[in-house]
C-alpha positions in Angstrom: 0.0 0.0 0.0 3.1 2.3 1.0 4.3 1.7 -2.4 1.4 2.7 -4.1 0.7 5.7 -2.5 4.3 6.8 -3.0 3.8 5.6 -7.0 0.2 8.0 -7.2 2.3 10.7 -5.3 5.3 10.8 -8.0 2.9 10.5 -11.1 1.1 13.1 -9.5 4.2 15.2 -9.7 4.9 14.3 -12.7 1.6 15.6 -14.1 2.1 18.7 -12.3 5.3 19.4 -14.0 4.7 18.4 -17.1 1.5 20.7 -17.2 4.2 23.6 -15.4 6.7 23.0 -18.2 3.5 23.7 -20.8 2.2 26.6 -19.3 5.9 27.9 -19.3 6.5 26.7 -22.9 2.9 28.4 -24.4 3.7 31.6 -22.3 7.3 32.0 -24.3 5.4 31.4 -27.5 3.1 34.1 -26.7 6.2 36.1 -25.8 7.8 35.6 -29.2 4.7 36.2 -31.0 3.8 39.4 -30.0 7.2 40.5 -30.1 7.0 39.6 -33.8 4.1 41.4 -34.3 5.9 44.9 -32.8 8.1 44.3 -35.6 6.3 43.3 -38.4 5.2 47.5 -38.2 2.3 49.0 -39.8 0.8 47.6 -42.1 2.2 44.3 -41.1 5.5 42.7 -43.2 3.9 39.4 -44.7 6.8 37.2 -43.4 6.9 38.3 -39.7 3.3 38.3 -39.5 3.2 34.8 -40.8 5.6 34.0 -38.3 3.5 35.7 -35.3 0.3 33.7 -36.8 2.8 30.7 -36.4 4.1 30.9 -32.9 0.1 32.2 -31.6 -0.8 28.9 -33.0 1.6 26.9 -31.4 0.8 28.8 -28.1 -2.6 28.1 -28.1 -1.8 24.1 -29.0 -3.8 22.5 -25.8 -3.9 25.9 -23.8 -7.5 26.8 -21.9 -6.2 30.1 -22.2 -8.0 32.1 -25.6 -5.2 34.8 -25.9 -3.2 33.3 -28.4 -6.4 33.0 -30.4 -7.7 36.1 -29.8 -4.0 38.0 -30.6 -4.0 35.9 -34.1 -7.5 37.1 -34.4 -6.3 40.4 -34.2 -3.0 40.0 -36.4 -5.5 38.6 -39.1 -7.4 41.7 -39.0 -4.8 43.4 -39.6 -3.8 42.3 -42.3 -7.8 42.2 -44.1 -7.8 38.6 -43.4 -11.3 39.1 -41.8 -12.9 35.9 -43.2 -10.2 33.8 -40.9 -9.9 36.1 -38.0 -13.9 35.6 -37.7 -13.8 31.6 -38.2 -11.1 31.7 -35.3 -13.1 33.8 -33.3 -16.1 31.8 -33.5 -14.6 29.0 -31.9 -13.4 31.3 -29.4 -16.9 32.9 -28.0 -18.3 28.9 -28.6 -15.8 28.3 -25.5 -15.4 31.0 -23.7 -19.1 33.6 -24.0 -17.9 35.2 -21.4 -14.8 36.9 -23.0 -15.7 40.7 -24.1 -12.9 41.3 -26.1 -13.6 38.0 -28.3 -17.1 39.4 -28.8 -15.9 42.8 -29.7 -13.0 41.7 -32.6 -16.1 39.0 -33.6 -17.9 42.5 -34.0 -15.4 44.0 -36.0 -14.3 40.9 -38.2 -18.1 40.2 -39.6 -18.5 44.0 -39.7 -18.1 43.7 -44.2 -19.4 40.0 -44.4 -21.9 39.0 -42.2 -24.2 42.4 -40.4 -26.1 39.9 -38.7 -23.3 38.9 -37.0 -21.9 42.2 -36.2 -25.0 43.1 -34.9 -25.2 39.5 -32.7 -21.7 40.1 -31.5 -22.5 44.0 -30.4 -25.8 42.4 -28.8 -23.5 40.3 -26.7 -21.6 42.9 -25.6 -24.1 44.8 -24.6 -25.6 41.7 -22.5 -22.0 41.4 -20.4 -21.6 45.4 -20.1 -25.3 45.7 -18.9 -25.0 49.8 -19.0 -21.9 50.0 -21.3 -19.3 52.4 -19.4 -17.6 52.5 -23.0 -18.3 52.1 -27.2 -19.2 49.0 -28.6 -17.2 47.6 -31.0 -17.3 48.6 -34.6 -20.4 47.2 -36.0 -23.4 47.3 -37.8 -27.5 48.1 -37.5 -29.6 47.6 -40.2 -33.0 49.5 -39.6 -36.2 47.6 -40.8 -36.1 50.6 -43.4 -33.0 49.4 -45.1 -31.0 51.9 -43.7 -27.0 50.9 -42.8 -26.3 52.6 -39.5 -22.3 51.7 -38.4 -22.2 51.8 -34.5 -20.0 55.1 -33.7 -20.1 56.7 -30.3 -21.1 60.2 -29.9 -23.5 60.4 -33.0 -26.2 61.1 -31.2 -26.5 62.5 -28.2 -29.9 61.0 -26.0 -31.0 59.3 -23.1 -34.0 57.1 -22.6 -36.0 58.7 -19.5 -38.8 56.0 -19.0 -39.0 52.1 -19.8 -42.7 50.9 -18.8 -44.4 47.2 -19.2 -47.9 47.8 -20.1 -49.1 44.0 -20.4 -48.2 42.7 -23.7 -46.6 46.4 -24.7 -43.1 47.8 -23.3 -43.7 51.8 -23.7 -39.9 53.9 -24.1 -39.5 57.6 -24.0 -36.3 60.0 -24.0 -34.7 61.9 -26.6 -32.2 61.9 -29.2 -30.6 64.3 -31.2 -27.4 64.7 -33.6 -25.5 67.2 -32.8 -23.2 67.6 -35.8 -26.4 68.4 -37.8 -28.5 70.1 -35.1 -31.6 68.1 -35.8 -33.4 65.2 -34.3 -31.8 61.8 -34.5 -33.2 60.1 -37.9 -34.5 57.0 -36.1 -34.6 55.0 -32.7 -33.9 51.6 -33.2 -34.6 49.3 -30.4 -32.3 46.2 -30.3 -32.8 42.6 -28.0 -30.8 39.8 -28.0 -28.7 41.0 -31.2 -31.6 41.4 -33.4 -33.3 45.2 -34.6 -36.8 44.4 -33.0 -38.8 48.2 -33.6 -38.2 51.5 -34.5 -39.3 54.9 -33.7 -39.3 58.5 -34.8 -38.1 61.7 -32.5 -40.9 64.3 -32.8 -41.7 65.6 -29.5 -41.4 68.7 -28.4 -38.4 69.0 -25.7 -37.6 72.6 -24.5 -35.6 71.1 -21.8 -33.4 69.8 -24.4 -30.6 72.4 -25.7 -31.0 73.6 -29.4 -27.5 72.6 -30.3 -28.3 69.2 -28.7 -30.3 68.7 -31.9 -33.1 71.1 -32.2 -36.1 71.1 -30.7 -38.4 68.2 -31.6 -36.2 65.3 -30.2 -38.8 63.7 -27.8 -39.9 59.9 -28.8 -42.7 57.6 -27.1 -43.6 54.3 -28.6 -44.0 51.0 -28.1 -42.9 47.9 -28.5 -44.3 43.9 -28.2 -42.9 43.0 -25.1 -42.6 39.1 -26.9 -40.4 41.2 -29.3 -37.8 41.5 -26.2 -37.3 37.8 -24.9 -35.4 35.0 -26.4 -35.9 31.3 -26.3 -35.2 31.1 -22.0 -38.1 34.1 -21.7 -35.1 36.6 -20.9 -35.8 40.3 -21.2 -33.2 42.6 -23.5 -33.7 46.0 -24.3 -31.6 48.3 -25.7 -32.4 51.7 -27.4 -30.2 53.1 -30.3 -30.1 57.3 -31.4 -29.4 57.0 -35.7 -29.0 59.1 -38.4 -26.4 60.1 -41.2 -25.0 56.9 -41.8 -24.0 55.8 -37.9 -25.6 55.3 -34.8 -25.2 55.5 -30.8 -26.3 54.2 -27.9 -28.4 55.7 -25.4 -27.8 55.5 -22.1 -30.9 55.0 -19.8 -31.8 57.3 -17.1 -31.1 55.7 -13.8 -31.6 58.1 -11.4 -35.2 57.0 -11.7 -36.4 53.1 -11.1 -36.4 51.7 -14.2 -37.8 48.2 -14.7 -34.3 46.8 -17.1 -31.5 48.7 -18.4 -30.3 49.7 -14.8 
C-alpha cells in the first residue's frame, strides 16, 4: 500500500510538471509572438506576420487560455484577413461567451461579411456590459427601413427617461438628437438579444433639451411587443439606439429614476 501511495504521489508530480513546463512553454510562445508582431510594423511585413500567426498557434496548442487566439484574431485583421480572423473567433466565443474582447474583434471581423453577426456580437456585448461604461465595437444596425447605420459613439446624443411594461406592450421615452447636424436623430432603433426588433421617430417637443443638442423636436414615445424582447429562456433585453447620417449610438438610460431593465 506504501508503495502505491508513493507511485500516485510521484505521477502526480509528474503531471504537475509536465502541465508547469506547458504553461511555461505556451507563455514564451506568446512572448515571441507578439514581439513579432511589434516588428512586423504597420501595415504588417507578410513574413513576420506569418511567423506571429505561427508561434500564436503553437501557443494556443492545448492551452485553456484564448489569448493566443484572440491576438491571431487580431493580427488577421490586420492584415484584411477578416474571413479567418472571424472563423477563429467563432470558436473562441463557442468556448469561452464570457470573454468581451472576443465578442468585440467577432464584431469587427463580420463588420463587411456577415451584419447579422456584427449586430449578434454587439448584442453580446451589450448583455456582459449591462450599462456600457464604453463604445461598442465597430459594428453594424440595419433598420427595418434598409438603412445601414455603423455603431459610432457620440452620434447622437440622447438618453432614454422612462422604460414601462404595459401588459403585452413595453412603452420607451427620451430623446435623441445629432449634434453635428442640429436636428433630431433620424430613427430610434430598439435592439434585444442582437436582433433590430422596432423602430421609432423623435418628434416631440423638448424645451428642456438644448438647441445645439439637436433642435427642438427630439422627444420619442412608442412601443414595442414586449414578446419582441425575450429569447428562447423568456429573458428580457432592451436596448435603445439614437441613428442618423449613416451611424448610430447608444443611449444610455436614465437611472436616477427606477427603471424596470436597463439599470
Amino acid at each position: 500500500m506504501r508503495i502505491a501511495a508513493r507511485l500516485a504521489v510521484v505521477l502526480l508530480a509528474a503531471v504537475v510538471l509536465a502541465g508547469y513546463a506547458h504553461f511555461l512553454h505556451s507563455a514564451e510562445l506568446q512572448r515571441q509572438g507578439e514581439a513579432e508582431v511589434r516588428a512586423a510594423g504597420t501595415p504588417p511585413d507578410a513574413r513576420r506576420a506569418q511567423r506571429a500567426r505561427d508561434l500564436f498557434e503553437r501557443a494556443g496548442n492545448h492551452n485553456p487560455d484564448p489569448r493566443p487566439q484572440l491576438d491571431e484574431a487580431t493580427l488577421l485583421l490586420s492584415v484584411g484577413d477578416d474571413r479567418g480572423a472571424a472563423a477563429l473567433l467563432e470558436g473562441v466565443v463557442k468556448r469561452n461567451a464570457g470573454n468581451v474582447r472576443a465578442w468585440g474583434l467577432l464584431a469587427a471581423a463580420t463588420v463587411n461579411t456577415d451584419e447579422r453577426r456584427s449586430l449578434q456580437a454587439n448584442g453580446e456585448l451589450l448583455k456582459l456590459y449591462g450599462r456600457i461604461p464604453g463604445p461598442l465595437a465597430g459594428g453594424v444596425i440595419r433598420s427595418p427601413s434598409g438603412r445601414r447605420y455603423r455603431v459610432l459613439p457620440g452620434q447622437a446624443n440622447g438618453r432614454v427617461d422612462g422604460i414601462a411594461f404595459h401588459g403585452d406592450r413595453v412603452r420607451v421615452n427620451g430623446w435623441a438628437g445629432l449634434p453635428d447636424a442640429h436636428r433630431a436623430a433620424q430613427e430610434i432603433l430598439v435592439v434585444a438579444h442582437g436582433r433590430v426588433v422596432g423602430t421609432g421617430t423623435p418628434s416631440a417637443a423638448r424645451p428642456d433639451v438644448p438647441g445645439d443638442y439637436g433642435g427642438d423636436r427630439t422627444g420619442f414615445v412608442f412601443e414595442v411587443p414586449r414578446s419582441a424582447l425575450l429569447d428562447a429562456d423568456g429573458r428580457v433585453d432592451l436596448h435603445l439606439f439614437g441613428a442618423g447620417l449613416g451611424a448610430a449610438s447608444l443611449l444610455p438610460v436614465d437611472c436616477r429614476r427606477p427603471q424596470p431593465i436597463g439599470c
